[in-house]
N, C-alpha and C positions, 0 to 999 in steps of 0.2 A: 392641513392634514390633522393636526391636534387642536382646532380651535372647538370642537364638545368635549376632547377631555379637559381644557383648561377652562371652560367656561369663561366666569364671572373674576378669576383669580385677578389679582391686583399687577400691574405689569413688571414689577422686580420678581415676584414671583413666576411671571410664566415664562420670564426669560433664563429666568434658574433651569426649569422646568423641562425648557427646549435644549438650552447648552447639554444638561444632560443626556438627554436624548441623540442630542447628535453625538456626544462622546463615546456613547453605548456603540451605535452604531457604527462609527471608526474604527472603535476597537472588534467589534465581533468582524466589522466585512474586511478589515487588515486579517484576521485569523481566516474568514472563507479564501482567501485568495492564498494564501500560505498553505491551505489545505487542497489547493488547485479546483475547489468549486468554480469557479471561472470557465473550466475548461469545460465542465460537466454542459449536457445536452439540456436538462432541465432548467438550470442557468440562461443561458442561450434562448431558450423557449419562452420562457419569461421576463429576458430582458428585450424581445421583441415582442411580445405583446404589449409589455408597459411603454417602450419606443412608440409603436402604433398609433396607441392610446394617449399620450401627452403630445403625437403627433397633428392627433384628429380635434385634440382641443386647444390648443395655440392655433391650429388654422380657422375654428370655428369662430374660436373668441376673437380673433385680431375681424374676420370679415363679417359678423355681425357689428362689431364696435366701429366700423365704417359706416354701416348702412343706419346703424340707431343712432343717429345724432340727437343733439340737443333739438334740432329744426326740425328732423323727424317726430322726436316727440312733443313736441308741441303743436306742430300740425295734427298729430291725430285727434289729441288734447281737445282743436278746435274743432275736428270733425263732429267728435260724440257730443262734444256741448254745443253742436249744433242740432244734434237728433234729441235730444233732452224734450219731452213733451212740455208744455207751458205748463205749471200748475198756482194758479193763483195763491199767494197770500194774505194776508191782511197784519198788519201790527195793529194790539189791544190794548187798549189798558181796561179794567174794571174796577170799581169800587164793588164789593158782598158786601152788602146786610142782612141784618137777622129779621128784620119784619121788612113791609112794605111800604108805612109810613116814615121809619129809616128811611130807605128808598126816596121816597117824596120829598123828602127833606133834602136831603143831596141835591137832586136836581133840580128843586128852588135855586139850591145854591149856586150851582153851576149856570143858572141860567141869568144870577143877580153878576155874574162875573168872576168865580172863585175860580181856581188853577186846579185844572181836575188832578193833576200829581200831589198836591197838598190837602185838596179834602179823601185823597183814598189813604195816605199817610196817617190821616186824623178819623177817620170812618170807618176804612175798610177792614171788615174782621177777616179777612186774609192776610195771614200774618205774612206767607210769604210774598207776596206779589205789594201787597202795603209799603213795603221797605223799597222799594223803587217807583215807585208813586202810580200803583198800578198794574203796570206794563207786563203785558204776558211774550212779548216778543213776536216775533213774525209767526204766524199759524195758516196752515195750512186750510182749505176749506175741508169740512168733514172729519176736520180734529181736534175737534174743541166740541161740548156740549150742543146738542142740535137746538134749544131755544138759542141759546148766544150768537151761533152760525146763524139761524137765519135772519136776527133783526140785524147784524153785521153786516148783512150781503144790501141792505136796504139803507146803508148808513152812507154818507161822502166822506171822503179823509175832513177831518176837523168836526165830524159831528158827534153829539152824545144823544142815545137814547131819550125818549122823552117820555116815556113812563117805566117803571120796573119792569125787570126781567126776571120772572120765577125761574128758578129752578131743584132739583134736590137739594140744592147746600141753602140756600138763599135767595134774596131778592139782590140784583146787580145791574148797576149802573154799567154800561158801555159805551165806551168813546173808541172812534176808529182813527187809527192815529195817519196809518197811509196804507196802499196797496204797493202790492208786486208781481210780477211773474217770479217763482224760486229763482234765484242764481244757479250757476253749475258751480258745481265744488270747486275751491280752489285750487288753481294749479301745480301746486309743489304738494298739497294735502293727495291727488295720484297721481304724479309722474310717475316714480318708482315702480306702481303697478301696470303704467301705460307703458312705459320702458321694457319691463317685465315682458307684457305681454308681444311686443314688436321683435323684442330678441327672440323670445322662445318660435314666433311664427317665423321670423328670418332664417332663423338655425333649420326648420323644417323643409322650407324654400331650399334653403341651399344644399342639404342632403338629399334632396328630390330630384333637383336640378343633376346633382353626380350621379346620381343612380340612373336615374335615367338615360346618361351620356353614356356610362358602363357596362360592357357586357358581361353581367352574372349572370353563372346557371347551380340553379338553389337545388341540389340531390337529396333533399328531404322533403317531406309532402308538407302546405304550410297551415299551420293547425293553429287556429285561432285560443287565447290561453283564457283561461276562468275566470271570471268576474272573481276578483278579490270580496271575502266575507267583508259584511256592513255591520255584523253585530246586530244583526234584527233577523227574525224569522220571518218566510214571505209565504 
Protein backbone atom coordinates (compact mmCIF):
# COMPACT_ATOMS: atom_id res chain seq x y z
CA UNK A 1 0.00 0.00 0.00
CA UNK A 2 2.94 2.56 0.69
CA UNK A 3 5.55 1.19 -1.52
CA UNK A 4 5.26 4.71 -4.20
CA UNK A 5 5.18 6.88 -1.30
CA UNK A 6 8.43 5.35 0.10
CA UNK A 7 9.98 4.79 -3.13
CA UNK A 8 13.57 4.44 -3.26
CA UNK A 9 13.98 5.32 0.62
CA UNK A 10 16.67 3.27 2.44
CA UNK A 11 15.05 0.29 4.57
CA UNK A 12 15.60 1.81 8.32
CA UNK A 13 13.96 4.67 6.89
CA UNK A 14 10.81 3.01 5.45
CA UNK A 15 10.29 1.06 8.29
CA UNK A 16 10.39 4.37 10.45
CA UNK A 17 8.08 5.50 8.04
CA UNK A 18 5.50 2.37 8.19
CA UNK A 19 5.68 2.11 12.19
CA UNK A 20 4.41 5.51 12.06
CA UNK A 21 1.93 4.92 10.09
CA UNK A 22 0.58 2.16 11.63
CA UNK A 23 0.62 4.12 15.01
CA UNK A 24 -1.48 6.96 13.42
CA UNK A 25 -3.80 4.58 12.53
CA UNK A 26 -4.17 2.70 16.09
CA UNK A 27 -4.68 5.70 17.44
CA UNK A 28 -7.20 7.43 15.30
CA UNK A 29 -9.39 3.84 14.70
CA UNK A 30 -9.04 3.31 18.86
CA UNK A 31 -10.77 7.02 18.78
CA UNK A 32 -13.50 5.89 15.71
CA UNK A 33 -14.63 2.97 17.79
CA UNK A 34 -14.91 5.08 20.97
CA UNK A 35 -16.86 7.31 19.03
CA UNK A 36 -19.15 4.08 18.03
CA UNK A 37 -18.16 4.64 14.07
CA UNK A 38 -18.37 0.96 14.07
CA UNK A 39 -21.76 0.88 14.58
CA UNK A 40 -22.45 3.48 11.73
CA UNK A 41 -24.09 2.20 8.26
CA UNK A 42 -21.28 3.70 6.17
CA UNK A 43 -18.71 1.76 8.29
CA UNK A 44 -20.48 -1.43 7.63
CA UNK A 45 -20.82 -0.51 3.79
CA UNK A 46 -17.27 -0.11 3.48
CA UNK A 47 -16.01 -2.50 5.43
CA UNK A 48 -17.93 -5.01 3.10
CA UNK A 49 -16.76 -3.80 0.14
CA UNK A 50 -12.99 -3.78 1.15
CA UNK A 51 -14.00 -7.63 2.64
CA UNK A 52 -15.29 -8.52 -0.94
CA UNK A 53 -12.41 -6.99 -2.45
CA UNK A 54 -9.39 -8.60 -0.62
CA UNK A 55 -11.83 -11.50 -0.94
CA UNK A 56 -11.67 -11.59 -4.64
CA UNK A 57 -7.96 -11.03 -4.70
CA UNK A 58 -6.60 -13.83 -2.19
CA UNK A 59 -8.83 -16.06 -4.29
CA UNK A 60 -7.45 -14.92 -7.58
CA UNK A 61 -4.05 -14.75 -6.51
CA UNK A 62 -3.68 -18.06 -4.67
CA UNK A 63 -5.64 -19.92 -8.24
CA UNK A 64 -3.62 -18.29 -10.67
CA UNK A 65 -0.28 -19.15 -8.63
CA UNK A 66 -1.46 -22.72 -9.03
CA UNK A 67 -2.02 -22.70 -12.53
CA UNK A 68 1.49 -20.33 -13.41
CA UNK A 69 3.93 -22.59 -12.47
CA UNK A 70 7.49 -22.46 -13.11
CA UNK A 71 6.49 -25.66 -15.86
CA UNK A 72 3.99 -23.54 -17.18
CA UNK A 73 6.11 -20.91 -17.81
CA UNK A 74 8.61 -22.47 -19.47
CA UNK A 75 6.56 -24.36 -21.61
CA UNK A 76 5.23 -21.38 -23.19
CA UNK A 77 8.72 -19.97 -23.16
CA UNK A 78 9.22 -23.12 -25.61
CA UNK A 79 6.27 -22.59 -27.51
CA UNK A 80 6.93 -18.88 -28.91
CA UNK A 81 10.65 -19.77 -29.35
CA UNK A 82 9.46 -22.20 -31.26
CA UNK A 83 7.26 -19.68 -33.72
CA UNK A 84 10.41 -17.36 -33.67
CA UNK A 85 10.90 -17.13 -37.68
CA UNK A 86 14.53 -18.19 -38.67
CA UNK A 87 16.67 -15.05 -39.35
CA UNK A 88 20.01 -15.59 -40.48
CA UNK A 89 23.24 -14.18 -38.97
CA UNK A 90 26.63 -13.99 -39.92
CA UNK A 91 29.50 -13.00 -37.25
CA UNK A 92 32.19 -10.21 -38.95
CA UNK A 93 35.05 -8.98 -38.52
CA UNK A 94 36.51 -6.24 -40.96
CA UNK A 95 39.54 -4.39 -41.32
CA UNK A 96 38.55 -0.03 -42.94
CA UNK A 97 41.06 1.39 -44.93
CA UNK A 98 41.46 4.61 -46.15
CA UNK A 99 42.56 3.86 -49.98
CA UNK A 100 42.41 0.62 -51.86
CA UNK A 101 45.89 -0.10 -52.10
CA UNK A 102 45.77 -0.11 -48.09
CA UNK A 103 43.29 -2.68 -48.89
CA UNK A 104 45.61 -4.80 -51.16
CA UNK A 105 48.04 -4.70 -48.97
CA UNK A 106 46.04 -6.47 -46.19
CA UNK A 107 44.97 -9.00 -48.15
CA UNK A 108 48.61 -9.83 -49.54
CA UNK A 109 48.85 -10.18 -45.94
CA UNK A 110 46.19 -12.28 -44.99
CA UNK A 111 46.74 -14.48 -47.65
CA UNK A 112 50.87 -14.79 -46.82
CA UNK A 113 49.20 -16.13 -43.36
CA UNK A 114 48.73 -13.14 -41.06
CA UNK A 115 45.92 -13.51 -38.04
CA UNK A 116 43.19 -11.44 -39.46
CA UNK A 117 42.57 -10.10 -35.60
CA UNK A 118 46.08 -8.67 -35.48
CA UNK A 119 46.51 -7.02 -38.89
CA UNK A 120 42.74 -5.11 -38.13
CA UNK A 121 44.50 -4.11 -34.53
CA UNK A 122 47.51 -2.85 -36.62
CA UNK A 123 45.47 -1.52 -39.91
CA UNK A 124 42.28 -0.96 -39.35
CA UNK A 125 41.11 2.77 -39.11
CA UNK A 126 38.14 1.79 -37.17
CA UNK A 127 39.09 2.62 -34.07
CA UNK A 128 36.14 0.96 -32.49
CA UNK A 129 35.73 -2.51 -33.88
CA UNK A 130 40.10 -2.41 -34.24
CA UNK A 131 40.25 -2.96 -30.40
CA UNK A 132 38.71 -6.43 -30.78
CA UNK A 133 40.57 -7.50 -33.80
CA UNK A 134 37.69 -6.61 -36.07
CA UNK A 135 34.80 -8.30 -34.91
CA UNK A 136 31.50 -6.65 -35.52
CA UNK A 137 29.61 -9.47 -33.81
CA UNK A 138 26.58 -11.49 -35.10
CA UNK A 139 24.72 -9.21 -37.82
CA UNK A 140 21.70 -9.68 -39.03
CA UNK A 141 21.30 -9.78 -42.93
CA UNK A 142 20.01 -6.37 -44.12
CA UNK A 143 21.92 -4.78 -41.18
CA UNK A 144 24.91 -3.88 -42.02
CA UNK A 145 25.95 -1.81 -45.26
CA UNK A 146 24.58 -3.43 -48.43
CA UNK A 147 28.08 -3.74 -50.41
CA UNK A 148 29.46 -5.61 -46.95
CA UNK A 149 26.08 -7.83 -46.95
CA UNK A 150 26.31 -8.99 -50.22
CA UNK A 151 29.99 -10.02 -50.65
CA UNK A 152 29.16 -11.64 -46.86
CA UNK A 153 26.46 -13.76 -48.19
CA UNK A 154 29.00 -15.15 -50.87
CA UNK A 155 31.72 -15.86 -48.25
CA UNK A 156 32.15 -19.56 -46.15
CA UNK A 157 32.73 -19.36 -42.39
CA UNK A 158 36.77 -18.91 -42.40
CA UNK A 159 36.88 -16.81 -45.59
CA UNK A 160 38.12 -13.33 -46.26
CA UNK A 161 37.37 -11.16 -49.18
CA UNK A 162 39.62 -11.15 -51.90
CA UNK A 163 39.64 -7.82 -53.28
CA UNK A 164 38.35 -4.45 -51.44
CA UNK A 165 35.26 -3.60 -50.52
CA UNK A 166 34.26 0.22 -51.24
CA UNK A 167 32.15 1.80 -49.39
CA UNK A 168 31.22 5.37 -48.05
CA UNK A 169 33.70 5.25 -45.06
CA UNK A 170 36.44 3.18 -46.88
CA UNK A 171 37.83 0.27 -48.66
CA UNK A 172 37.26 -3.13 -46.07
CA UNK A 173 38.70 -6.16 -45.73
CA UNK A 174 35.83 -8.88 -44.69
CA UNK A 175 36.32 -12.15 -43.13
CA UNK A 176 33.21 -14.18 -42.19
CA UNK A 177 33.81 -15.63 -39.09
CA UNK A 178 30.49 -18.24 -38.75
CA UNK A 179 26.83 -18.24 -39.57
CA UNK A 180 23.59 -18.59 -37.56
CA UNK A 181 19.93 -18.72 -37.36
CA UNK A 182 19.22 -15.76 -34.38
CA UNK A 183 18.73 -17.51 -31.04
CA UNK A 184 15.48 -16.88 -28.96
CA UNK A 185 16.15 -14.48 -26.09
CA UNK A 186 17.16 -15.95 -23.08
CA UNK A 187 14.99 -17.42 -20.83
CA UNK A 188 15.04 -15.66 -17.53
CA UNK A 189 15.91 -12.12 -19.85
CA UNK A 190 11.30 -12.85 -20.40
CA UNK A 191 9.97 -15.20 -17.91
CA UNK A 192 8.61 -12.34 -15.97
CA UNK A 193 6.89 -11.02 -18.97
CA UNK A 194 5.87 -14.62 -20.07
CA UNK A 195 4.67 -15.08 -16.36
CA UNK A 196 2.97 -11.76 -16.65
CA UNK A 197 1.27 -12.55 -19.34
CA UNK A 198 -0.30 -16.32 -18.45
CA UNK A 199 -1.39 -14.70 -14.94
CA UNK A 200 -3.19 -11.87 -16.41
CA UNK A 201 -4.83 -14.44 -19.23
CA UNK A 202 -5.59 -16.94 -16.23
CA UNK A 203 -7.21 -14.34 -14.03
CA UNK A 204 -9.51 -13.50 -17.19
CA UNK A 205 -10.20 -17.57 -17.73
CA UNK A 206 -11.11 -17.73 -14.32
CA UNK A 207 -13.60 -14.59 -14.02
CA UNK A 208 -15.11 -15.93 -17.13
CA UNK A 209 -15.53 -19.21 -16.06
CA UNK A 210 -17.63 -17.68 -12.62
CA UNK A 211 -19.52 -15.47 -14.53
CA UNK A 212 -20.62 -17.65 -16.71
CA UNK A 213 -21.69 -20.26 -14.05
CA UNK A 214 -23.74 -17.09 -12.22
CA UNK A 215 -26.78 -15.74 -12.72
CA UNK A 216 -26.51 -12.01 -13.07
CA UNK A 217 -29.08 -9.61 -14.24
CA UNK A 218 -27.26 -6.27 -15.05
CA UNK A 219 -30.50 -3.24 -14.75
CA UNK A 220 -28.38 -0.82 -16.49
CA UNK A 221 -27.85 -0.68 -20.18
CA UNK A 222 -24.06 -1.68 -21.01
CA UNK A 223 -22.37 1.28 -22.48
CA UNK A 224 -19.11 0.69 -23.95
CA UNK A 225 -16.44 3.60 -22.09
CA UNK A 226 -14.18 6.18 -24.41
CA UNK A 227 -10.96 5.42 -25.58
CA UNK A 228 -8.67 7.07 -23.12
CA UNK A 229 -6.88 10.35 -24.75
CA UNK A 230 -3.23 9.45 -26.60
CA UNK A 231 -2.13 13.00 -26.43
CA UNK A 232 -2.24 13.26 -30.28
CA UNK A 233 -4.92 14.77 -32.52
CA UNK A 234 -6.58 12.33 -35.14
Amino acid sequence: MYSQQLGQMPEDAKRSVLVDALIELKIVADAARAANVAEQDAYKRQLAFFEAQTLRSLFLEQRVAAAVTDAAVRAAYAEQAAKIPPVLERRLRHILLRSESDALEVISALKAGRAFAELAEERSVDELSKQNGGDLGFIAEGQIMPEIDAVAAKLQPGEFTQTPVATAFGFHVVWLEATRNRPAPPFDAVAPQIRQALAASEERRIISELRAAAKVEKLIADVTPPEAEDGHEH
